[in-house]
N, C-alpha and C positions, 0 to 999 in steps of 0.2 A: 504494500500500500504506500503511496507516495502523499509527503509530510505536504500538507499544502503551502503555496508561496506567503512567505512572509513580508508584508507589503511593509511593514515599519521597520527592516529591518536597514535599509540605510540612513533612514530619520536617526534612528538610533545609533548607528556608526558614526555621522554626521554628530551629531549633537555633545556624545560622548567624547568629542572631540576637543570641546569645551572646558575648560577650569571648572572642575567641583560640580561636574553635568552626573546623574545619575539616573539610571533606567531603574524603572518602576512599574507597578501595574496599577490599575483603578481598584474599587471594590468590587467592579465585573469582569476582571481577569485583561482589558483592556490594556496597552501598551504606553505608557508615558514618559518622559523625560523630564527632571527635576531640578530643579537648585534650590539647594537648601532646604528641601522638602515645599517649595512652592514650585505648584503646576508652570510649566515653561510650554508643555508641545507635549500632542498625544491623538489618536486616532479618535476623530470623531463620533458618536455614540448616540447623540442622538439621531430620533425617525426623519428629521428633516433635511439631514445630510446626506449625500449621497454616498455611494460606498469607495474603499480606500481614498478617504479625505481624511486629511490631517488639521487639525484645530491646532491654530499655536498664539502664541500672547503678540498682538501688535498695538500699536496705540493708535485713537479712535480716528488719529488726520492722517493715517498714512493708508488705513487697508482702503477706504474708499478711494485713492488716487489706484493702488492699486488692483481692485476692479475694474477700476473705469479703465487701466493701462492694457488690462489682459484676466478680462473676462473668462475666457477658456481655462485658465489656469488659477483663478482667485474668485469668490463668492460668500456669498453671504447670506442667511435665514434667517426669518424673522426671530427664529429663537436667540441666536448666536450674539444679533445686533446689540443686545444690553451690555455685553461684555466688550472688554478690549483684547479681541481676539478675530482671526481671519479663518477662512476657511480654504484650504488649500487642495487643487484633487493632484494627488500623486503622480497619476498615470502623465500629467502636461508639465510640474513643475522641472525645471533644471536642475541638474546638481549646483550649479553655481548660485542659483536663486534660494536653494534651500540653506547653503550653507550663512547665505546672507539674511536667511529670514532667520533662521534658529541663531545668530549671530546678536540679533536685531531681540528677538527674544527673550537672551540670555542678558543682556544688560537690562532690559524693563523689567526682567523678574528680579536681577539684582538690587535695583533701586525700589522696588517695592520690600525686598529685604529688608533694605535700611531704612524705610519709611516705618516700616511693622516692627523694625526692634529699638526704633526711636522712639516710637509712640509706649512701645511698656515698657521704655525705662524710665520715659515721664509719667506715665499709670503709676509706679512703684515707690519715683517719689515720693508721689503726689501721698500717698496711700501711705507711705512712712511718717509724712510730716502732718499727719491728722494726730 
């Protein structure tokens, strides 16, 4: 019996490529890529997605440019649009484009890091000095 093709398996090489990048799964066995234990990039899941689409973190002024750039390759669902996140189908992106999107991902998720472990070390303060 032949293993079926593993469509995240270069997102994942790509990605891992990264400082402090780690592969992970969801709670439904799903394929994801991490820093710091925040979500960076991972196979899309929900029904509205199409299939081998990868969901990865972009910020809210650039996936629309990038839509409108290359349709074929970048989208968006009404689900998805609340987040700061793009929708990617595998089968059109470049390896150059991914390395630059997971590239582009991995500092937004880092500075969302440092935004989350600034804010509870002002929580802890705050909370000490009561």
């Amino acid at each position: 019996m032949q293993k079926p093709r593993d469509v995240f398996e270069i997102v994942r090489t790509v990605g891992l490529a990264l400082p402090d990048v780690e592969a992970a799964t969801r709670y439904d066995g799903s394929p994801v890529l991490k820093l710091g234990g925040c979500f960076m990039a991972g196979l899309a899941t929900h029904r509205s997605a199409e299939p081998d689409t990868l969901v990865v973190r972009a910020a809210f002024e650039d996936r629309e440019l990038l839509v409108e750039d290359a349709p074929e390759t970048y989208y968006l669902t009404e689900y998805y649009r609340r987040w700061p996140l793009i929708l990617v189908r595998l089968s059109s992106v470049t390896p150059e484009a991914l390395r630059d999107l997971l590239a582009v991902s991995w500092r937004l998720t880092g500075a969302k890091m440092r935004r989350r472990a600034a804010y509870a070390g002002r929580a802890s303060v705050s909370r000490r000095s009561r």
